[in-house]
C-alpha positions in Angstrom: 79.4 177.4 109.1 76.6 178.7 107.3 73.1 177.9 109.3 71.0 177.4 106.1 72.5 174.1 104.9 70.3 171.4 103.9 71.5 167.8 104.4 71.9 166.8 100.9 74.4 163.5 99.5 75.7 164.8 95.8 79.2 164.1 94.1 81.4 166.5 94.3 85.0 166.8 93.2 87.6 169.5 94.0 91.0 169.8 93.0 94.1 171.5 94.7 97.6 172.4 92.7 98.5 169.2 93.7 95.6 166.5 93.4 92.2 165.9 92.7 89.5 163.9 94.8 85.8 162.9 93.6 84.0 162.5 96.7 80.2 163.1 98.4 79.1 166.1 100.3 76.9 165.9 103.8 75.1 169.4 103.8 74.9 172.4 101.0 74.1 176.0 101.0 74.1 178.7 98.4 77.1 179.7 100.3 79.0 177.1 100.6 79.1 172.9 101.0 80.1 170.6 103.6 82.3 167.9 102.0 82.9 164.8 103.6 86.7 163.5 103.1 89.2 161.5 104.9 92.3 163.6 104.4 90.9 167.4 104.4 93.4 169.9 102.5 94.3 172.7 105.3 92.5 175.4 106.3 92.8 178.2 103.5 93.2 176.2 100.8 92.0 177.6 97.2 89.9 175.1 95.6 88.0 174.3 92.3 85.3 172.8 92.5 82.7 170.5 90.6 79.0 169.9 92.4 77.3 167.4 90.4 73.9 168.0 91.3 70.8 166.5 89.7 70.6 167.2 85.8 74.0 168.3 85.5 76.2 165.5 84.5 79.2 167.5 83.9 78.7 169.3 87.1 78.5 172.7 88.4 81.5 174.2 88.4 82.8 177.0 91.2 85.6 178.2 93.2 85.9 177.9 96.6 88.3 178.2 100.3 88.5 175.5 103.0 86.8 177.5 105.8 87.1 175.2 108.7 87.4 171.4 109.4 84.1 169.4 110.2 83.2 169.5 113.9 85.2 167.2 116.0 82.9 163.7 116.8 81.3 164.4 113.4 81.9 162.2 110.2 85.7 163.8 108.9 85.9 166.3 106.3 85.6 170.1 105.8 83.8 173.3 104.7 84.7 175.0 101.7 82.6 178.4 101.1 81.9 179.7 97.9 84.1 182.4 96.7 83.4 182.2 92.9 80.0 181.7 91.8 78.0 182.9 89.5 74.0 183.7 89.3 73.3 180.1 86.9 75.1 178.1 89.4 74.3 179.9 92.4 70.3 178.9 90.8 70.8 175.9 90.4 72.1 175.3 94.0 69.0 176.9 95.4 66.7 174.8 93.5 68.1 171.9 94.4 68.2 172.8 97.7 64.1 174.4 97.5 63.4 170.5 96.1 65.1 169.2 99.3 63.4 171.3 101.6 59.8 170.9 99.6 60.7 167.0 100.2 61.3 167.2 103.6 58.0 169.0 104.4 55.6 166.4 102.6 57.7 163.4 104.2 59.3 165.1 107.6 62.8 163.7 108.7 62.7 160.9 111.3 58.8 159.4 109.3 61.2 157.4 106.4 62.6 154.3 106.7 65.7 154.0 104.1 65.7 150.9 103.1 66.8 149.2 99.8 63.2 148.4 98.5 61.7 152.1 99.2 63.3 155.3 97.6 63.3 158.2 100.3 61.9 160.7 98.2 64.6 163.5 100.0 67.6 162.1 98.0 68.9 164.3 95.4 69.9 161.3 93.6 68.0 157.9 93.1 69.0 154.6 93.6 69.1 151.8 91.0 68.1 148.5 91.7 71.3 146.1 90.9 72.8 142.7 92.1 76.8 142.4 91.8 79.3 141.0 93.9 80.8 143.8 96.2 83.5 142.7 99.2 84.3 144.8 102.1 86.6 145.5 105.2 87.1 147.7 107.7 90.3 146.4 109.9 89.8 142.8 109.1 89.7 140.7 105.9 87.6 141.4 102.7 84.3 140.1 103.4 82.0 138.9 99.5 78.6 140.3 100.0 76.6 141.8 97.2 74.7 145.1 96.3 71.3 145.7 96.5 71.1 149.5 94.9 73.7 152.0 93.4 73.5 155.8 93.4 75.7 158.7 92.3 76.5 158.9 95.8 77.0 155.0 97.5 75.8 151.7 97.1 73.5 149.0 99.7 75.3 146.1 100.0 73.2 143.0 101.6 75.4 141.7 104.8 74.1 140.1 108.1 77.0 141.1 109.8 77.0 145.3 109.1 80.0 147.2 110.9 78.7 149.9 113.1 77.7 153.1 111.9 80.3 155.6 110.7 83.0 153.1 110.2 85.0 153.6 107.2 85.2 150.7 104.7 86.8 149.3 102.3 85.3 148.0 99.0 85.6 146.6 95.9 82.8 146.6 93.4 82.1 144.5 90.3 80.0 146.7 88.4 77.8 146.2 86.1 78.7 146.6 82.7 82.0 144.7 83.0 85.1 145.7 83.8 87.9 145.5 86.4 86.8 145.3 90.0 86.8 149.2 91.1 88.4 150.0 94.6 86.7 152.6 96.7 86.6 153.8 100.3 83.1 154.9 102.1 81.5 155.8 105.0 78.7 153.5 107.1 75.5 156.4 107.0 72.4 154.0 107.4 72.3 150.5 108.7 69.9 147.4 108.8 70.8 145.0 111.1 69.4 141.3 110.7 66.5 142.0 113.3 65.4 145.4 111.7 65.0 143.4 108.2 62.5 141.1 109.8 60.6 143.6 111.8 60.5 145.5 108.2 60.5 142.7 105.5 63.5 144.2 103.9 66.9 143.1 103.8 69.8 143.3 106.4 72.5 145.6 105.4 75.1 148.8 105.4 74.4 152.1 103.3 78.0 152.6 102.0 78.8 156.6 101.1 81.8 156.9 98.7 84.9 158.7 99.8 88.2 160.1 98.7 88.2 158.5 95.1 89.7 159.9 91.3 88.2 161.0 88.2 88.5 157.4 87.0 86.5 156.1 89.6 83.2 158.6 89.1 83.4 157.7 85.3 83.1 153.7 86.2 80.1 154.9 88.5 78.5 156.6 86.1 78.9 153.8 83.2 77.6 150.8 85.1 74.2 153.0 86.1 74.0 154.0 82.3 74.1 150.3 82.2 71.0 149.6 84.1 69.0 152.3 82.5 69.6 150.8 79.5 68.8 147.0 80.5 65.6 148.8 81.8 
């Protein structure tokens, strides 16, 4: 695995002969990305790839090969390196990454408290301040909570009773804008339990990063926050 990744949370969608799957990365390099998925394709595998990183809504397209398989005890999924990419895109994945590192240095890793009311000036993407019903469950029933904040990447849901982290969850999410309720599944990468919130004044809660999802699913996303920019 390349030892230049930076830890950076952006869409991404790749697509084999057989299927497609929008999803979230965990780390990105000019040489390759770090993709976070539940059902990895093989080692090998020829993909092509979208990497929606910030200002490109239609993403950055590139080709790439599953490398090797996260490291075992980490979150699940896989590196793919790069094996098609051109001098735009390979520029606009070392800016992004440059802004990432530049962040990083004027607010070092560990001093930031995530929470829903601050915006942790690292993210490539923001969040969006946002109240709608969301329900979750890991192994046991749906439980009706509701979001604080969406991103391109997850959502804050408000819940006194948050799963440990690194479970995998669940969801279903009435966005705003209207619509169906939109099924997802996610990943637990930040926590606030119920004593944190008072020590902090913020909320209790569970950082929810989206998983293994379709084409559909990133187009709903992207509506509802087009929704909120436009209620202002």
């Amino acid at each position: 695995m390349d030892m230049e990744c930076a830890p950076i949370v952006i869409p991404v969608r790749f697509a084999t002969r057989n299927v497609a799957v929008q999803t979230t990365t965990r780390e990105l390099s000019a040489k390759g990305v770090l993709v976070r998925c539940l059902e990895s394709p093989p080692v090998g595998t020829v993909l092509s790839m979208k990497l929606y990183l910030p200002g490109s809504r239609d993403g950055v397209q590139v080709e790439a090969a599953v490398r090797s398989m996260a490291p075992a005890g980490s979150d699940p999924g896989f590196w793919a390196e790069f094996t098609a990419l051109g001098d735009p895109e390979r520029a606009q994945i070392v800016e992004t990454i440059a802004r990432r590192e530049r962040a990083a240095e004027a607010v070092p890793i560990g001093a930031v408290a995530v929470e829903p009311s601050g915006e942790d000036p690292r993210r490539a993407f923001p969040r969006y301040h946002a109240s709608f019903p969301v329900k979750f469950a890991t192994v046991q029933d749906f439980v009706l909570e509701y979001a604080a904040n969406i991103s391109a990447g997850g959502v804050f849901v408000h819940t006194e009773e948050a799963p440990p982290l690194k479970s995998v969850v669940k969801i279903e999410m009435e966005l705003p804008g209207g619509g169906e309720p939109v099924p997802a599944r996610g990943v637990i990468v930040h926590r606030v339990t119920l004593q944190d919130a008072k020590t902090r004044g913020t909320i209790p809660g569970i950082g929810v990063q989206f998983l293994d999802a379709d084409d559909r699913f990133r187009d709903r996303i992207n509506a509802a926050i087009d929704h909120i920019l436009k209620k202002g």
